[in-house]
C-alpha positions in Angstrom: 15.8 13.7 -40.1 13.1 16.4 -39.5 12.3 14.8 -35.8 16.4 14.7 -35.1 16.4 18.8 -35.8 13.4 18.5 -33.3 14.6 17.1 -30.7 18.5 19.8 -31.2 15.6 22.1 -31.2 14.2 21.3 -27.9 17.5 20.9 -26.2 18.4 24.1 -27.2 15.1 25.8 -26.1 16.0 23.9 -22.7 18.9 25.8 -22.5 18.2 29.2 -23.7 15.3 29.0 -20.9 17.7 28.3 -17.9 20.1 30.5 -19.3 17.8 33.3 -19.2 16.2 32.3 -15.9 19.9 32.2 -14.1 20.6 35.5 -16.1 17.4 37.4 -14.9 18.3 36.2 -11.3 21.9 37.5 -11.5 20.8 40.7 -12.7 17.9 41.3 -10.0 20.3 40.3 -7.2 18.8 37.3 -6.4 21.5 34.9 -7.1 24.7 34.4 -8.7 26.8 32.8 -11.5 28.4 30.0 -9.0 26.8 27.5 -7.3 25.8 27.4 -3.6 28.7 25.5 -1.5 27.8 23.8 1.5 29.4 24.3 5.1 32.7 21.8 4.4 33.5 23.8 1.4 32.2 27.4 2.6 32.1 27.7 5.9 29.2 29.3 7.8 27.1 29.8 11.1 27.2 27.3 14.2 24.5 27.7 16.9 24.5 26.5 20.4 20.9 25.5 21.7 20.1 25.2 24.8 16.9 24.0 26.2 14.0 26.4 28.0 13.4 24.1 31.0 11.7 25.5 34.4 13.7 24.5 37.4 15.6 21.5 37.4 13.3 19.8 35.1 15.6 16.9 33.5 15.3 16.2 29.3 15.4 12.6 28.3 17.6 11.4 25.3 14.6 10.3 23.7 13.6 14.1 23.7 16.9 15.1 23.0 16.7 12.8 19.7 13.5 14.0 18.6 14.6 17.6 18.6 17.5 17.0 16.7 15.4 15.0 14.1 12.7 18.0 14.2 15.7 20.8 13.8 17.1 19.0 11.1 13.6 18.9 9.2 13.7 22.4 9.5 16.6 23.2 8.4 17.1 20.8 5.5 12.9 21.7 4.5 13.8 24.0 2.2 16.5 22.3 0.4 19.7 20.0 0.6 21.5 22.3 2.9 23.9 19.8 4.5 23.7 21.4 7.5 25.0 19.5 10.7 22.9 18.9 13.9 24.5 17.1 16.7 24.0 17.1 20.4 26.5 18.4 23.0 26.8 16.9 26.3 23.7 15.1 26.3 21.6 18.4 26.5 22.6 21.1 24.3 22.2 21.2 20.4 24.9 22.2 18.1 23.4 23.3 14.4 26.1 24.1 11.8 24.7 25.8 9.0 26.4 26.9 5.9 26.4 30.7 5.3 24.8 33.4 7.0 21.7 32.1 8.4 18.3 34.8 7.9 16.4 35.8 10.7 13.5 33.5 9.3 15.5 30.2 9.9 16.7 31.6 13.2 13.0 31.8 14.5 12.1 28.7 12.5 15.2 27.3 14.9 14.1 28.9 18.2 10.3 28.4 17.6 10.4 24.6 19.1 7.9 25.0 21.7 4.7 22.8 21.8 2.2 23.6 18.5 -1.6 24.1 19.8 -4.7 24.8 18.4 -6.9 27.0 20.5 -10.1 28.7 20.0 -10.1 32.8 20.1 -12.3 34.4 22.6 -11.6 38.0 21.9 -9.6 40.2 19.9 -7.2 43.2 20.5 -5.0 46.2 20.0 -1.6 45.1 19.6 -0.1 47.3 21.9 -1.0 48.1 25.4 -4.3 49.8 26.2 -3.5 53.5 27.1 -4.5 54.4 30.5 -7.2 56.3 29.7 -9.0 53.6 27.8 -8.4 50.8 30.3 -11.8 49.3 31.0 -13.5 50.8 34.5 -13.9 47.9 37.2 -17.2 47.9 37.0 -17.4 46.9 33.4 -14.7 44.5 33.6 -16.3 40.9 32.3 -17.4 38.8 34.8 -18.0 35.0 34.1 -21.7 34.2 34.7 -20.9 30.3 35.4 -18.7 27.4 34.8 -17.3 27.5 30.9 -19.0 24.4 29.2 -16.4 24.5 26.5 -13.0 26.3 25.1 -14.9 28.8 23.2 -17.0 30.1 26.4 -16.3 33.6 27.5 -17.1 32.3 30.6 -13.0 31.7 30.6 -12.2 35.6 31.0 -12.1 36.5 34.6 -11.6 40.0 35.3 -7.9 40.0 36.1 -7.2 38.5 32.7 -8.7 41.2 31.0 -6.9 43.7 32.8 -3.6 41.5 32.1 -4.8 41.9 28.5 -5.4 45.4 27.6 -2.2 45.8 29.1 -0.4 43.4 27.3 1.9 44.9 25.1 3.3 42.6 22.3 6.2 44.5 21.1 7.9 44.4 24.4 6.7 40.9 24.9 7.9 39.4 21.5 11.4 41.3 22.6 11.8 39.6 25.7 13.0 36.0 26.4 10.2 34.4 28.0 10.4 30.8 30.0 6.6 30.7 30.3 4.7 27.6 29.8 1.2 27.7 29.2 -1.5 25.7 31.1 -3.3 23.2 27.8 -6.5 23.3 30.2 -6.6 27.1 30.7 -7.0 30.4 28.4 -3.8 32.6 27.5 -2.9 35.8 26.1 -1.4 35.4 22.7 0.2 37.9 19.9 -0.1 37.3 15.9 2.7 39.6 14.8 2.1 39.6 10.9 -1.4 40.5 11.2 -0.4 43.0 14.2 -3.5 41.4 16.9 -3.5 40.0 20.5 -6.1 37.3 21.4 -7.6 36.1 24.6 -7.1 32.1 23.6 -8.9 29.6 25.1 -7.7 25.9 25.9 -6.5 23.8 24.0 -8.4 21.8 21.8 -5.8 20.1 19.6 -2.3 19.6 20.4 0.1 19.8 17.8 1.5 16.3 17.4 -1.7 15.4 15.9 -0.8 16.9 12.4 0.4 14.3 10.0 1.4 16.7 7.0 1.3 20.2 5.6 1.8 22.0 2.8 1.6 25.2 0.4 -0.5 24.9 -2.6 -2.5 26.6 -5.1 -6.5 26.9 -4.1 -9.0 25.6 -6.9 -12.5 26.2 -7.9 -15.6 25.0 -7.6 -15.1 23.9 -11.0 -11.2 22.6 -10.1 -9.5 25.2 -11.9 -6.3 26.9 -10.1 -7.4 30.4 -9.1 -3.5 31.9 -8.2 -4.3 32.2 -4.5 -1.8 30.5 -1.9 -3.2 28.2 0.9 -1.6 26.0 3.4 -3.2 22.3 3.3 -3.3 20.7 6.9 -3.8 17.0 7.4 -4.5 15.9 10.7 -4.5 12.1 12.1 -7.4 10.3 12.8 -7.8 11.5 16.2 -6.9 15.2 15.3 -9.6 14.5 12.4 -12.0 13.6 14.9 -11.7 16.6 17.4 -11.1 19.1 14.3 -14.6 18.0 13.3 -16.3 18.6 16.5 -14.6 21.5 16.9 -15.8 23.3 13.6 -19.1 22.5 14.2 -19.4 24.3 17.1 -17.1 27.3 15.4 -19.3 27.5 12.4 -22.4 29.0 14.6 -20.5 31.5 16.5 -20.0 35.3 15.0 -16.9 37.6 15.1 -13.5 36.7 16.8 -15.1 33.5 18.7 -16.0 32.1 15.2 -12.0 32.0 14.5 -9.4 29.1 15.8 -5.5 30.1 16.4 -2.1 28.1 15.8 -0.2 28.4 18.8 3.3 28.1 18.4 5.6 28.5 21.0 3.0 31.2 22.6 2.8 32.8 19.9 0.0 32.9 17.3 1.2 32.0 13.9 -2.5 32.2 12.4 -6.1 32.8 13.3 -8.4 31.6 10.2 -11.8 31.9 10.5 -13.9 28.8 10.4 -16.0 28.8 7.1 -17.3 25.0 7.4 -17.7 21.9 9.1 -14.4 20.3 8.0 -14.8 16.1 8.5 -12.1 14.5 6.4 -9.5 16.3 8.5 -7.7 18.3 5.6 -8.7 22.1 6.6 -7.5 24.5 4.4 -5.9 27.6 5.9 -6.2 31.2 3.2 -5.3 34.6 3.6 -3.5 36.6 1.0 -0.7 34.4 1.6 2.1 34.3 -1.5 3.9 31.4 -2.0 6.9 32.1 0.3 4.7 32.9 3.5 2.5 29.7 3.4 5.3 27.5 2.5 7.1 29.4 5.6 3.5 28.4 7.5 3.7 25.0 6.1 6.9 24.6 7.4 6.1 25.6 11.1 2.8 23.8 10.8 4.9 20.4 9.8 7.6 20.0 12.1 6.3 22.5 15.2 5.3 19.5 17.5 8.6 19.6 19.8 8.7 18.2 23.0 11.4 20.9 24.5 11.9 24.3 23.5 14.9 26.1 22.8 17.1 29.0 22.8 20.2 30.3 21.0 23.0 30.0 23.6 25.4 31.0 21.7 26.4 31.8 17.7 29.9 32.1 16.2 31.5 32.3 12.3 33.2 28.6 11.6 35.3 28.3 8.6 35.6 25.6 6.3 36.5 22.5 7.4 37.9 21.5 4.2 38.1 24.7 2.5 39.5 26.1 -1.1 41.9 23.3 -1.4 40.1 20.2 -1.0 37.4 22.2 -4.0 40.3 22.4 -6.4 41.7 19.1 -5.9 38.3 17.5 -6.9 38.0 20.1 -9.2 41.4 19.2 -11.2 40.3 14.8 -10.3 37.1 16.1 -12.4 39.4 17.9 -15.4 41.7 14.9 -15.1 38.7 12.7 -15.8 37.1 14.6 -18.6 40.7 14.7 -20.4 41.2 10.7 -19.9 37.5 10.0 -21.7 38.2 12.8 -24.3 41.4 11.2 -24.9 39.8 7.7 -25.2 36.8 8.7 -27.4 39.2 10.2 -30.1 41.3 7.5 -30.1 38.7 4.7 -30.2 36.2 6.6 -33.0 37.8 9.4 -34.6 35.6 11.9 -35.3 32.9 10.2 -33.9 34.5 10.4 -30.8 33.8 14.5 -31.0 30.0 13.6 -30.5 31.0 12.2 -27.2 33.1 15.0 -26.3 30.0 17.4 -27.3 27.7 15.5 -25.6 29.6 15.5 -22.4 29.9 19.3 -22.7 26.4 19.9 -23.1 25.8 17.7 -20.1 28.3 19.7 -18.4 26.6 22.4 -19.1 23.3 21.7 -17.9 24.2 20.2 -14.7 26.1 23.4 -13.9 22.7 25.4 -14.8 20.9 22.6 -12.8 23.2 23.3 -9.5 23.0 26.7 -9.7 19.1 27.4 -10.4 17.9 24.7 -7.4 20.6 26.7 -5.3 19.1 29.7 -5.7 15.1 27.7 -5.9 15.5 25.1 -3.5 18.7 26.1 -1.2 21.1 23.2 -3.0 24.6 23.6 -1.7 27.4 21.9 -3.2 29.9 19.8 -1.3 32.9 17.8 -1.5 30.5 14.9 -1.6 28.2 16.3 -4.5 31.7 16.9 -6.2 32.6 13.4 -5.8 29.0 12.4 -7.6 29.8 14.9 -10.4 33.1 13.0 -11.0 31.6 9.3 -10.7 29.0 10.4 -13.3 31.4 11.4 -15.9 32.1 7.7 -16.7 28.2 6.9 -16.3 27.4 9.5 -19.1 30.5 8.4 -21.0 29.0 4.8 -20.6 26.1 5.7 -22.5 27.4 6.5 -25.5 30.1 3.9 -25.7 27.1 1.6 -25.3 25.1 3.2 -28.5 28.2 3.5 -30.5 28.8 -0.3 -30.4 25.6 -1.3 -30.8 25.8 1.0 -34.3 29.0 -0.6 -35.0 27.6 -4.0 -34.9 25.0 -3.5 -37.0 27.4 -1.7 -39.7 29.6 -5.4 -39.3 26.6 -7.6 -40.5 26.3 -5.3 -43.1 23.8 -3.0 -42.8 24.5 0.6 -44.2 25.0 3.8 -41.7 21.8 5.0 -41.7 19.8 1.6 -41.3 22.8 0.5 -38.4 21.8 3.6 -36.6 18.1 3.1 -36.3 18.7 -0.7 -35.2 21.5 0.4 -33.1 19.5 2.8 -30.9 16.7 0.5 -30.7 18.9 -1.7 -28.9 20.9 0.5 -27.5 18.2 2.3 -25.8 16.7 -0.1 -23.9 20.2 -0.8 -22.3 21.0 2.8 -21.2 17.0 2.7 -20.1 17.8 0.0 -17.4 21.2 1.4 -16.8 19.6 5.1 -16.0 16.7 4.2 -14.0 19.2 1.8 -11.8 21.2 4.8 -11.0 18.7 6.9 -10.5 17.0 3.9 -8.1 19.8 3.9 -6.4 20.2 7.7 -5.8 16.7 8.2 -4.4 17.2 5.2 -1.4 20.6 6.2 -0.6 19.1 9.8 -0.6 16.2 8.9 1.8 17.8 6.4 4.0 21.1 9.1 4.3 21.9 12.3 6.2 24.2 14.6 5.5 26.8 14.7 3.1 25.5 11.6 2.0 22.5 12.9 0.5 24.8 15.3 -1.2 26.1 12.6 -3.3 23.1 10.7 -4.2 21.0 14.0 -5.2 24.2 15.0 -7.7 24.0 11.2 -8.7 20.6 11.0 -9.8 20.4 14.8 -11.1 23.3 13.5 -13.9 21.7 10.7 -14.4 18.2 12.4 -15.5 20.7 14.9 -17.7 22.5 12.2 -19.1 18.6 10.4 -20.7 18.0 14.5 -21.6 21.1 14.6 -23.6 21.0 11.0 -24.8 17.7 11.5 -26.4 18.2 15.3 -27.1 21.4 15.5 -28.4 23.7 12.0 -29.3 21.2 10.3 -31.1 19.7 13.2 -33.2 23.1 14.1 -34.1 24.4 10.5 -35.2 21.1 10.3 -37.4 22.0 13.8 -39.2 26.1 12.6 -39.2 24.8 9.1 -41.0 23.2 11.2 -43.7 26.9 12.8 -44.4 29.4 11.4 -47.4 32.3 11.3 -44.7 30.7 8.8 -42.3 28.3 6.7 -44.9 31.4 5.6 -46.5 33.1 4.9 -43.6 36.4 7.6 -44.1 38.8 6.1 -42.1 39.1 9.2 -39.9 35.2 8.6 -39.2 35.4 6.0 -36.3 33.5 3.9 -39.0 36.5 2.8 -40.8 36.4 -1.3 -41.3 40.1 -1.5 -40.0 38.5 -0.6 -37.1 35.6 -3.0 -36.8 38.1 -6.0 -37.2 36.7 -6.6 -41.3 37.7 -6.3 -44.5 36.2 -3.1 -46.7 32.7 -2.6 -46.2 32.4 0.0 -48.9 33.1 -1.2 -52.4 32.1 2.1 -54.3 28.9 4.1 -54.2 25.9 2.3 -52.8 27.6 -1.1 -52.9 28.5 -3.0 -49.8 30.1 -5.7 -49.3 28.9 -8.2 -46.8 30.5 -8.6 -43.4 30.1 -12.7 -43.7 31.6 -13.1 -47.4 34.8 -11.2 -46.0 35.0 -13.4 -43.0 34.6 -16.8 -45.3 37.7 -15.4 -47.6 39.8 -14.3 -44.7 39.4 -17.7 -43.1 40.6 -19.4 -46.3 43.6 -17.4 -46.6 44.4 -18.3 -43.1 44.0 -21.9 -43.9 45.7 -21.7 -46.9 49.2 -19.6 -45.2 48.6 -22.1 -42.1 49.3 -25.3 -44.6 52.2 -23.8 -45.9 54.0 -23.2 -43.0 53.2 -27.0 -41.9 54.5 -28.4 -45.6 57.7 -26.4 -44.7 58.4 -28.4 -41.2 57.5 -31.8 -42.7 61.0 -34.2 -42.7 60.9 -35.8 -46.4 59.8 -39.0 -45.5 56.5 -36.9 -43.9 55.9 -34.9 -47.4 56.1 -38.1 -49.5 53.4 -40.1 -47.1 51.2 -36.8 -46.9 51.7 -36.8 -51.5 50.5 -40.5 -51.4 47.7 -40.2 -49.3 47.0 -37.2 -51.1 47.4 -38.4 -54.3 43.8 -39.4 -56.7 43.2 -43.3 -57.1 45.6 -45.0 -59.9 47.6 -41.8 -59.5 51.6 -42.5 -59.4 53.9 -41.1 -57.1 57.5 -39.5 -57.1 58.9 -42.7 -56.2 56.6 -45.1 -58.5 57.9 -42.8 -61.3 61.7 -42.9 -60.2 61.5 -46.8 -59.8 59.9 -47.1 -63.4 62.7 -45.1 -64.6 65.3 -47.3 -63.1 63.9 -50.5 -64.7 63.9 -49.1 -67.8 
């Protein structure tokens, strides 16, 4: 009893908590009461890319095919999207995109160019150098030899310093730029969030050599979280090796040449500076970062190693391609579901069938709370797809209780009163819904991996109800049948109760107050009534000469029969 109110307790903690969170966002701005809908149910933004080539430099499918995987990475990084990423006439990419896309995942779209890693050489205004300050001639810097490696000043001639202080990023950022840079010579680069310019040397490390990255909290010495944001890059084992060599030269130099920059798409997206020699390949990038920006720099730093570049060709509204219509009609197949299980829970146990229909609420509830929390978290749109998983797992969830309930009413036909039949019952029970649970949720997490698209709409609704179904299995049905089993109406087994033995296919369990009759003494006696009612409707087809060969052989040793009797009478 006391850990059934636990668990009600729990469950409804659980859902005071996500029904403050989703209030609190609602109220700040930052989401709303209805889900996110994805672009076949919303509509949204489709962008034409076309690739930044020089001349008539051709791009092979296999390039073509690799950007569209990379694109759709970065699209879908943030969340199940569903967005669309084809190709269009074996050169352009089409992205559809539900919504209005931000400015963020328009850069994140357009930055495709090749990721580098390059050592800074010297630091700068952003903006151009005013006239007046421009370096004299004669103190321009002049390279004193051959550069023995990326980090040697020896790099900057005097025309590229000139080209420098009069580089002005602003303007440059603005403009559309077809410029490839030269891996085995410096360039001028601009880090727009931290408002710098660089002189860049060559690069050291190209960025198809990271294998992973991601945002996380730093720790301690002592491995306690300290509540600053850094981004985790893992390198492969020949990125680990040049990283190594490449931080060990770092670490002994001073100032701006002691820093290394991420170079993406000519741009620098971060300069850190080098605080050890890092071996093992896993560098950690900090910087007053929160946890938006380094998951944004985690996200560039991940999928940044394109082979082409792109630009926005074109962008126009689409509407839905299934629209309002198609919503409601799954939306009534989902109503018309609910009703048909309602409908067969009250009819098959009463007023037991009620703790279905609560339990199926409360699930209801908490997917909806689910959908609409990771849309606003995680970017989770809904569509027709995800709709369809909703519907399907309306009979999973149903299926679980239908499986406890028997297993109860078994135990309440060998006899067993309410309470004990619903300890054995779950016992049993849950191990069944166990295996049934984690194969749907198996099943959801390949078919989400191995599938694109819609597709993976369907399986992550699929294994979200299945997780909410164990949730309300354990937090809900179960403590609730224990507290119902403690109750006069259902230990006695009222016949509106769903326990009533008309039901279970016996005779009376309940003889009085705390007397039971056995399941097995009732099925002996109604087998010998059937026996008996069966020979009498066999006596009544026997002919006469039948019924007086069936009385002999009947009839105890030195008994006399009708006809001994009536031939005694006649000699008489």
């Amino acid at each position: 009893m006391k850990q059934a109110r636990k668990a009600l307790l729990w469950l409804l903690v659980v859902f005071l908590i996500a029904s403050g969170v989703l209030v609190g966002g609602v109220l700040s701005g930052k989401t709303s009461f209805a889900p996110k809908l994805a672009l076949d149910l919303e509509g949204g933004t489709q962008m034409i890319l076309a690739p930044r080539v020089q001349g008539d430099q051709a791009i092979s499918q296999e390039q073509l095919d690799q950007a569209v995987e990379i694109i759709r990475q970065r699209v879908d990084g943030a969340g199940v999207t569903e967005s669309e990423i084809t190709t269009q006439s074996g050169r352009n990419v089409v992205v559809s995109m539900p919504g209005v896309p931000t400015q963020e995942t328009r850069d994140l779209i357009q930055a495709s160019a090749n990721m580098e890693f390059r050592p800074v050489l010297i630091t700068g205004a952003y903006t151009a150098t005013p006239e007046a300050d421009l370096t004299p001639a004669k103190d321009l810097p002049k390279p004193t030899g051959k550069p023995e490696n990326p980090s040697d000043t020896n790099w900057i001639t005097p025309e590229l310093y000139q080209q420098f202080e009069a580089y002005d990023c602003p303007t440059e950022l603005k403009e559309s730029s077809t410029t490839t840079h030269d891996p085995a010579k410096p360039m001028i680069s601009c880090d727009e969030r931290m408002g710098v310019k660089y002189i860049l040397g060559p690069q050291e490390i190209p960025g198809d050599q990271i294998s992973d990255a991601y945002a996380q909290l730093a720790r301690g010495v002592n491995g306690s979280v300290t509540g600053e944001w850094v981004v985790v890059i893992e390198f492969n084992s020949e990125g680990t090796k040049t990283f190594a060599d490449t931080t060990q030269r770092l670490i002994s130099l001073t100032g701006s040449r002691n820093q290394f920059a991420i170079v993406l798409d000519g741009n620098t997206i971060s300069a850190p500076t080098t605080n050890a020699v890092i071996s093992d390949g896993r560098p950690q990038i900090s910087g007053g970062f929160t946890q938006e920006t380094s998951q944004a720099l985690a996200e560039q730093l991940k999928y940044g190693a394109l082979p082409i570049s792109f630009d926005i060709q074109s962008e126009q509204q689409v509407s839905a391609t299934l629209g309002a219509d198609q919503l409601k009609a799954g939306l009534i197949a989902g109503i018309i579901g609910l009703i048909a299980v309602f409908i067969y829970s009250i009819f098959q146990y009463r007023a037991l069938g009620f703790v279905t229909i609560a339990s199926l609420l409360a699930s209801g509830v908490l997917t909806y709370l689910a959908l609409v929390l990771l849309g606003w978290g995680m970017n989770y749109r809904l569509s027709l797809a995800g709709v369809a998983g909703l519907i399907v797992a309306i009979g999973l969830i149903a299926d679980s209780f239908i499986v406890y309930f028997e297993r109860v009413r078994d135990e309440l036909r060998d006899g067993r009163p309410l309470a004990s039949a619903v300890a054995v019952g779950w016992k049993r029970a849950e191990r069944t819904i166990l295996a049934s649970k984690a194969v749907n949720v198996l099943a959801a997490v390949v078919l989400y991996i191995v599938a694109v698209g819609n597709v993976r709409g369907f399986a992550f609704t699929l294994g979200l109800t299945a997780v909410i179904d164990l949730v309300v299995v354990y937090g809900m049905t179960h403590p609730t049948l224990v507290l119902l089993a403690r109750t006069k109406f259902f230990a006695e087994g009222h016949r509106f109760s769903g326990l009533d033995p008309s039901l279970l296919g016996a005779e009376p369990l309940y003889k009085g107050a705390g007397q039971i009759r056995r399941f097995t003494d009732n099925v002996e006696a109604n087998r010998g009534k059937k026996n008996q009612k069966a020979g009498v409707e066999a006596a009544k087809r026997m002919t006469i000469a039948e019924r007086r060969r069936a009385e002999a052989n009947s009839a105890p040793a030195g008994a006399k029969t009708a006809k001994d009797k009536a031939q005694e009478e006649n000699n008489e």
